[in-house]
LUMFI-987113 format. One record per residue: x, y, z of N, C-alpha, C in turn; residue in three letters. Coordinates in pm, whole numbers, plus 50000, padded with zeros to 5 digits. Example, Ala and Ser with C-alpha at 12.3 -4.5 7.8 and 13.67 -1.06 7.14 Angstrom:
2
513194943150780512304955050780513204967050780Ala;512854977550708513674989450714512905000350787Ser;
//
This chain:
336
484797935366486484867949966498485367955866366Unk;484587967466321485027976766176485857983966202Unk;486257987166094487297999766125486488015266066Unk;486658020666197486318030566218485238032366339Unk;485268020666418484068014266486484378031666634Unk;485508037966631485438048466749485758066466645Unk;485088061166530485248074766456485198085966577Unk;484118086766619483808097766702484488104866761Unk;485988099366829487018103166843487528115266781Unk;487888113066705488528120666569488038129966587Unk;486618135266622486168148966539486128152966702Unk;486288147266832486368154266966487008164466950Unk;486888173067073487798187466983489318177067096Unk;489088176667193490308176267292491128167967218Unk;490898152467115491088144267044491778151366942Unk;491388160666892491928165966725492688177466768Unk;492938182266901493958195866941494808185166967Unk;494688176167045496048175167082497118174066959Unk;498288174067007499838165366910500018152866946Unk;500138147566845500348133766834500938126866760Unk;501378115066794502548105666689501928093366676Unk;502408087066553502188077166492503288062066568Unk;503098054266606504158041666599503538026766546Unk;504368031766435503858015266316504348003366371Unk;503997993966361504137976966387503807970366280Unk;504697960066276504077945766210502777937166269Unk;502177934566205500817925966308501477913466241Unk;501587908666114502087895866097503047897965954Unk;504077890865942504937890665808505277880165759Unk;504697875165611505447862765615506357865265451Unk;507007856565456508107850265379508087846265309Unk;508097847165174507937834965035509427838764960Unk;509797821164892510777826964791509927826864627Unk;510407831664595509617836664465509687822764346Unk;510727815364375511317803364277509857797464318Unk;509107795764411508207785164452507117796164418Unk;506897806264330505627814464295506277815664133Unk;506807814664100507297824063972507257807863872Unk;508417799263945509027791363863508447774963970Unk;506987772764012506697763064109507077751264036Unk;507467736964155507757722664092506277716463993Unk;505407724364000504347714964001503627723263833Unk;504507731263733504607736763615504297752663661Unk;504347762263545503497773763576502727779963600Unk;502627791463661501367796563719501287796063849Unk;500867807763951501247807464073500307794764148Unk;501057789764247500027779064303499127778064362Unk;498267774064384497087776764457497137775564633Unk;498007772764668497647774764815498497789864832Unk;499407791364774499797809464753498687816264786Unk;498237816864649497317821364634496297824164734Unk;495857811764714494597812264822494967815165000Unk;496207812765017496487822965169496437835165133Unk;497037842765030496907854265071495377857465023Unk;494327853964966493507858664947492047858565070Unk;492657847765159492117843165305492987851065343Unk;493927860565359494417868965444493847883065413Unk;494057883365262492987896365255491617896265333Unk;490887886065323489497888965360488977886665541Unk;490177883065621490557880065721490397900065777Unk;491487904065666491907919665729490537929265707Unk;489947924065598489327928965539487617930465595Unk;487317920065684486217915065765486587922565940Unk;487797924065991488157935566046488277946566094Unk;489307947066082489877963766092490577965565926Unk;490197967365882491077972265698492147980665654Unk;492857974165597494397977865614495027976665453Unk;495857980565419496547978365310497637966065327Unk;498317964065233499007955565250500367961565187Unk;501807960265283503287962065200504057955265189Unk;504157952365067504587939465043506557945464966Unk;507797934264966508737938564945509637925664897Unk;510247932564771511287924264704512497921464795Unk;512887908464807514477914764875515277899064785Unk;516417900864838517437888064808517947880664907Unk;518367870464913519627864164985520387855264909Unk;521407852664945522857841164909521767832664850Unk;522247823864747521617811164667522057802764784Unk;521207792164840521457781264931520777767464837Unk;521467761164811520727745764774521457729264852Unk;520637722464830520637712764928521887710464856Unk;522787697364940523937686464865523087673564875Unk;523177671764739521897656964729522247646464749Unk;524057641064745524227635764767524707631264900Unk;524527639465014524637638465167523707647465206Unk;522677645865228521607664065260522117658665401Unk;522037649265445522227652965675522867647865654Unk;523487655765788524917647765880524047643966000Unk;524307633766010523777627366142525297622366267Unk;524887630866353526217620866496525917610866511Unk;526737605566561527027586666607527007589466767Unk;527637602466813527177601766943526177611267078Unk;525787614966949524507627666998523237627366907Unk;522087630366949520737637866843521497646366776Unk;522507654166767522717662866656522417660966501Unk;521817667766430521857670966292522137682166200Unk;522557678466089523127691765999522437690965863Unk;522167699165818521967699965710522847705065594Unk;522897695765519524277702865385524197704465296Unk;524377717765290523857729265182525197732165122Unk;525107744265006525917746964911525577762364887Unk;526387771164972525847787064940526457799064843Unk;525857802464739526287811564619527137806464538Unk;526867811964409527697810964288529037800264298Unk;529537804064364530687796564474530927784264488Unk;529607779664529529047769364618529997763064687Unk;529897777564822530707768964951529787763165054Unk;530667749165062529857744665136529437745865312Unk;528557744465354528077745665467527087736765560Unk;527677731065645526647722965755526087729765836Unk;524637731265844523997737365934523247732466023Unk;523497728766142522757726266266521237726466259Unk;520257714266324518857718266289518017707366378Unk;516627710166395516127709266455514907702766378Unk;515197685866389513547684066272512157681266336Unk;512187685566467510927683966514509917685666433Unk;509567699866410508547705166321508237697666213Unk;508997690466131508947679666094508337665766155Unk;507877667266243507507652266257508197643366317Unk;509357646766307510817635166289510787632466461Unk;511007624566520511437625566650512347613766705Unk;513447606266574514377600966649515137602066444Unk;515777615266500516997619666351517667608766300Unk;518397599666394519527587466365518327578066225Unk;517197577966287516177568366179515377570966105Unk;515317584466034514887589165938515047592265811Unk;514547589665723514677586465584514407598465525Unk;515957602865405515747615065365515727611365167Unk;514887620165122515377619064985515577636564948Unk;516287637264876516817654564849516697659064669Unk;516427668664645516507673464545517707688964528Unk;518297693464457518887707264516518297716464595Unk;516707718864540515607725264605514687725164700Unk;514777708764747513837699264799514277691264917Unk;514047691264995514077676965136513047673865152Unk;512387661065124511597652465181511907637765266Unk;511247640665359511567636265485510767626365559Unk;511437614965611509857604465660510667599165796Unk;509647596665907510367591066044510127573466018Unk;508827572765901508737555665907508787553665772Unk;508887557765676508977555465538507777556765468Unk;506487561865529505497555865501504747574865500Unk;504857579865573504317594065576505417606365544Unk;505347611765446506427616165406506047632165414Unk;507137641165426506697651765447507757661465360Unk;507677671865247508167673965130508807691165158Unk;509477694565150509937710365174511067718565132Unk;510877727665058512067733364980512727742265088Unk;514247742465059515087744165132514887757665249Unk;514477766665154514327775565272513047778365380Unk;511947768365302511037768565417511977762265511Unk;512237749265495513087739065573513947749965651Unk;514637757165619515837763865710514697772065816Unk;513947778965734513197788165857512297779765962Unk;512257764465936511227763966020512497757366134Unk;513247748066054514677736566154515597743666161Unk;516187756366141517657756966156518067761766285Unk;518627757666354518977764566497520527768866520Unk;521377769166362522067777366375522367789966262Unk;522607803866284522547814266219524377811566133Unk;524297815265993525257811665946525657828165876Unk;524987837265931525177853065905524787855265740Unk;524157851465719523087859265602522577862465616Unk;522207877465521520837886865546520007891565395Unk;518857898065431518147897065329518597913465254Unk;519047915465164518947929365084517267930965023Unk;516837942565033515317948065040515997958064907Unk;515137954064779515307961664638514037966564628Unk;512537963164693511257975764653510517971664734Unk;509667984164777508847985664857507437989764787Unk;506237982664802505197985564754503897986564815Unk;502467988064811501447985864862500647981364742Unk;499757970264808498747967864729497557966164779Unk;496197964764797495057958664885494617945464821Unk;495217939064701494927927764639496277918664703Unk;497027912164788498427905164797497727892564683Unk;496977884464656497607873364580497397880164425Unk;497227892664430497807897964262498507904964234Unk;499107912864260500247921864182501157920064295Unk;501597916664389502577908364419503437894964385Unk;502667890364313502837875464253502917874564076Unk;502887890164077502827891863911504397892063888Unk;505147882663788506497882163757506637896663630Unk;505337899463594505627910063527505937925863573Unk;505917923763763506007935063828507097937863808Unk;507107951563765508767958763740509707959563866Unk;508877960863954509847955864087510847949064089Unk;509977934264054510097919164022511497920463904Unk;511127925863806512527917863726513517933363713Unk;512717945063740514537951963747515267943663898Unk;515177940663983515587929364081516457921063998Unk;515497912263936516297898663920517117901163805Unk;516487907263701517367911763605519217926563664Unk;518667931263773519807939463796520617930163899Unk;520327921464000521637912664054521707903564002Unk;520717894263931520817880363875520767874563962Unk;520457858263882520037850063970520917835363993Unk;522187842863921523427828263959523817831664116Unk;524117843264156524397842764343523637841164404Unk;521647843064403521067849564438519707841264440Unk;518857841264539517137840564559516777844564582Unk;515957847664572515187860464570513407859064644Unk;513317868864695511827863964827510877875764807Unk;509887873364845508837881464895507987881765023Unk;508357894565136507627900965189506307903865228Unk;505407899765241503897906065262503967911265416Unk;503657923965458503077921865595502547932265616Unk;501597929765716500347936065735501067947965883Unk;500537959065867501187964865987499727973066110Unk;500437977266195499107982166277499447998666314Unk;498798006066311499338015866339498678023666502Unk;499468027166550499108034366689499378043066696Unk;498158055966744498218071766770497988072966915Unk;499368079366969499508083467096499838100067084Unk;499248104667219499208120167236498898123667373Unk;498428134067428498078133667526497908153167538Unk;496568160367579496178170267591496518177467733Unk;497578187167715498498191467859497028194567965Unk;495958200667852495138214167931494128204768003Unk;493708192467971492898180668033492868171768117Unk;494408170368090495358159568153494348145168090Unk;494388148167939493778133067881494768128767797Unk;495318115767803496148109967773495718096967698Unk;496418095367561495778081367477496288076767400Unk;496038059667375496898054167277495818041767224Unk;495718047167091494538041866997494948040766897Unk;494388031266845494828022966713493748028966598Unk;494878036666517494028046666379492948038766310Unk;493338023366283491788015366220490728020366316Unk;490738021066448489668020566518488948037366525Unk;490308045866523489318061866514489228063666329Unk;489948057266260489968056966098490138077366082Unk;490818081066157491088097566161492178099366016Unk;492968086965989493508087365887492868075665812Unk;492078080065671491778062665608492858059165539Unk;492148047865525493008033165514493738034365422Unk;493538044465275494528041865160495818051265172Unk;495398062765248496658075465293497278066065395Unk;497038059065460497498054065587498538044865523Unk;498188036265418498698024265362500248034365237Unk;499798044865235500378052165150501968059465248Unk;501218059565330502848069365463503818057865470Unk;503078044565527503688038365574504868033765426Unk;504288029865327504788028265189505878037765176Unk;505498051065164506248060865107507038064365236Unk;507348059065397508518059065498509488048465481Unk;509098037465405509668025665432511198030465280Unk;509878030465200510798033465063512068044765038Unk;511568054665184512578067065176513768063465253Unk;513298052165359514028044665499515078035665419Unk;514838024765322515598016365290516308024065134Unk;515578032365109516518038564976517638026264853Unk;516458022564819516658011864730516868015864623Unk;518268016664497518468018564369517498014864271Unk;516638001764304515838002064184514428010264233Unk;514588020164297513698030964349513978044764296Unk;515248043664266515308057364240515218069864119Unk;514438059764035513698066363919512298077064019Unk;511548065764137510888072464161510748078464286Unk;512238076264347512308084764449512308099964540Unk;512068107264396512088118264489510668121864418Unk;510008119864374508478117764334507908111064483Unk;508568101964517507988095364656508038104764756Unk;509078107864757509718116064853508838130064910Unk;508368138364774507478148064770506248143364836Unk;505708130864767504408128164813504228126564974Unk;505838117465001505708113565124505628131565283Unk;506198139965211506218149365278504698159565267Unk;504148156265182502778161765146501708156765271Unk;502208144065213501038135965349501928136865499Unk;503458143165527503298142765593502808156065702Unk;502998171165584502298180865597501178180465659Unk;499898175265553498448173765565497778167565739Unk;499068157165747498748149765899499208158565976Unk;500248168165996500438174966091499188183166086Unk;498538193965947497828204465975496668198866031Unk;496158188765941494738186265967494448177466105Unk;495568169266112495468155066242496018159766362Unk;496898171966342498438170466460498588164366470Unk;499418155066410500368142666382501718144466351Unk;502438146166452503658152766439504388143366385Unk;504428129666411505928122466379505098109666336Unk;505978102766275505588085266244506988081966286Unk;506738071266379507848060666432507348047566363Unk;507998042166305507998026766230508858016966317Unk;508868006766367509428001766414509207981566345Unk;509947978766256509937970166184510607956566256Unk;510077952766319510517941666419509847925366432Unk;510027920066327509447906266312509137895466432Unk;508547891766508508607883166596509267869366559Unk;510377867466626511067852566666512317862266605Unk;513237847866544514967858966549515277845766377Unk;514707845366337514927840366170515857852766069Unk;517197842466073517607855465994517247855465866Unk;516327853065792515607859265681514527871365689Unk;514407877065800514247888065842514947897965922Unk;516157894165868517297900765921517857911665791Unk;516937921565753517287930065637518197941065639Unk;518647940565510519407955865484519377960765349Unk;519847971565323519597979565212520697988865155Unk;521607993365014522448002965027522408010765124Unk;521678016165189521788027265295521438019065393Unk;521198009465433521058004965600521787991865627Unk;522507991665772523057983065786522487965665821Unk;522647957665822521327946065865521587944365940Unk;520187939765992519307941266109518427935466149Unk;517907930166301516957920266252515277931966311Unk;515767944966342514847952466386515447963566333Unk;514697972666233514537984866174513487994566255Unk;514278003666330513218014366377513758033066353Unk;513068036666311513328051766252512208060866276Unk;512498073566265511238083666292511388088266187Unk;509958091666125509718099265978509038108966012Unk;509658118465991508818139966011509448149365938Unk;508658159965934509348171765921510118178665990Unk;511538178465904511948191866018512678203065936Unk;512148215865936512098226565891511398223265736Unk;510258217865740509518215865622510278207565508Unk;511178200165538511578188165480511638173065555Unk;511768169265467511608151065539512698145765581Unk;512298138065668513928135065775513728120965853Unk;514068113265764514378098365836515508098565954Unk;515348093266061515678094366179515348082166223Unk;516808071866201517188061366279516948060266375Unk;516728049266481516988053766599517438037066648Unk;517818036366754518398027166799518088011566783Unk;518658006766756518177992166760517337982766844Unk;517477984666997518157984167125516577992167191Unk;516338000967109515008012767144514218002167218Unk;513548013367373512438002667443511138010667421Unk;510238004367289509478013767231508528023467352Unk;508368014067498507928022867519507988034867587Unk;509578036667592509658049967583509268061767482Unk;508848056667429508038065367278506618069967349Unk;505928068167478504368069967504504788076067609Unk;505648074767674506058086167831505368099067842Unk;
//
């Protein structure tokens, strides 16, 4: 199915009177640390299976419903393996830990984990070799399976040790395996160059979002909730542009604020234009990752962390007005 496959919609009159709101979603988000794109084990130059996912993800969206892509700098605590004990193994349980070394600091920490996903399925007899960056891992010595630390944490860790991700830029692109992966993105090094990288690792964001227009016409009693790729009433690059320019006003990031109130304008322009032309009264974003990984547990100078960001972006009295809203929110009270 294309996008735009229920244009027809759009230009109904009952369709284009009514008022209506926007509520954004994640369709999928994933996770990279940048050390394994910027600075990979295997010399320079981004790697090719990077690469080539996101470029099979572009053409995935792209064969579709067509979408932009927002992609985002953030940080967390430096975590590296202890090479010379990476597991704790019990003597009288399956329990395992993994032992790490977190920030500048390097305090240490055992973290609880789970090596299924791994392969592993009896911990006490498995063979580890470690690098600071690296666990590779074998249940017979013979099939070995290789993973830098924080894939390893997001896929085994089953206990939360309260770290969260700080979010420094928000961007759009329709290319993800290129100017996301460019170390020359100014994003990219006012980041690393403004916290550094002795406390600090630093990740990248991609995720694809979906957007849903709900409304409902008092005088008809017609009531609806449709997904904008499918009426394309807003295209794809303004669409990719709100969501960009809500997120960036939402997390109010310092290395943003050269161009923040440039954003800011734009973001209230488009959100003008959608009220006059769309009646599109509000955008609700609701930034909610599926599963509970706290590397999607973000925050920002202005927001507290979280592992679900939801806010309303509108006008009110012809200025722009981010509007938190509960954590806790049961979205669908938003369609009532």
């Amino acid at each position: 199915m294309q996008r735009g496959s229920f244009n027809f919609m759009a230009s109904h009159e009952i369709y284009a009177s009514a008022p209506k709101n926007w509520y954004v979603s994640p369709v999928q988000c994933d996770c990279f640390w940048l050390d394994m794109i910027v600075n990979p084990p295997q010399g320079s130059g981004v790697p090719d299976p990077i690469k080539g996912y996101f470029q099979d993800l572009k053409k995935r969206v792209e064969e579709s419903l067509e979408k932009r892509f927002i992609y985002m700098y953030g940080s967390r605590k430096k975590i590296r393996l202890d090479t010379k004990r990476p597991l704790s193994k019990s003597l009288f349980s399956r329990d395992i830990a993994v032992n790490v070394f977190v920030g500048v600091e390097r305090r240490r920490q055992r973290i609880r984990c789970d090596l299924t996903p791994l392969g592993i399925v009896d911990p006490k007899t498995c063979k580890v070799h470690a690098t600071d960056k690296f666990l590779t891992i074998s249940q017979d010595g013979e099939r070995w399976v290789s993973t830098s630390i924080h894939d390893f944490l997001q896929m085994c860790a089953i206990e939360d040790i309260g770290l969260s991700t700080d979010i420094h830029y928000v961007g759009l692109t329709k290319n993800p395996h290129e100017r996301p992966l460019n170390r020359q993105h100014r994003g990219y090094s006012d980041m690393v160059y403004g916290i550094g990288s002795d406390d600090n690792d630093f990740f990248l964001f991609v995720t694809v979002f979906k957007v849903m227009t709900s409304g409902a016409h008092s005088a008809s009693g017609f009531n609806f909730f449709v997904s904008n790729s499918m009426t394309d009433e807003v295209a794809v690059q303004p669409e990719g542009h709100l969501i960009e320019g809500a997120l960036i006003a939402y997390f109010d990031s310092p290395y943003q604020d050269e161009q923040g109130a440039g954003e800011r304008a734009k973001l209230e322009a488009q959100l003008r234009r959608a009220k006059l032309e769309r009646s599109i009264e509000s955008v609700v974003i609701d930034f909610d990752v599926e599963g509970d990984s706290p590397y999607y547990r973000l925050r920002s100078r202005a927001r507290s962390a979280a592992n679900r960001h939801v806010f309303r972006c509108c006008l009110v009295d012809d200025k722009l007005c981010i509007e938190p809203l509960p954590e806790s929110l049961d979205a669908t009270t938003l369609f009532r």
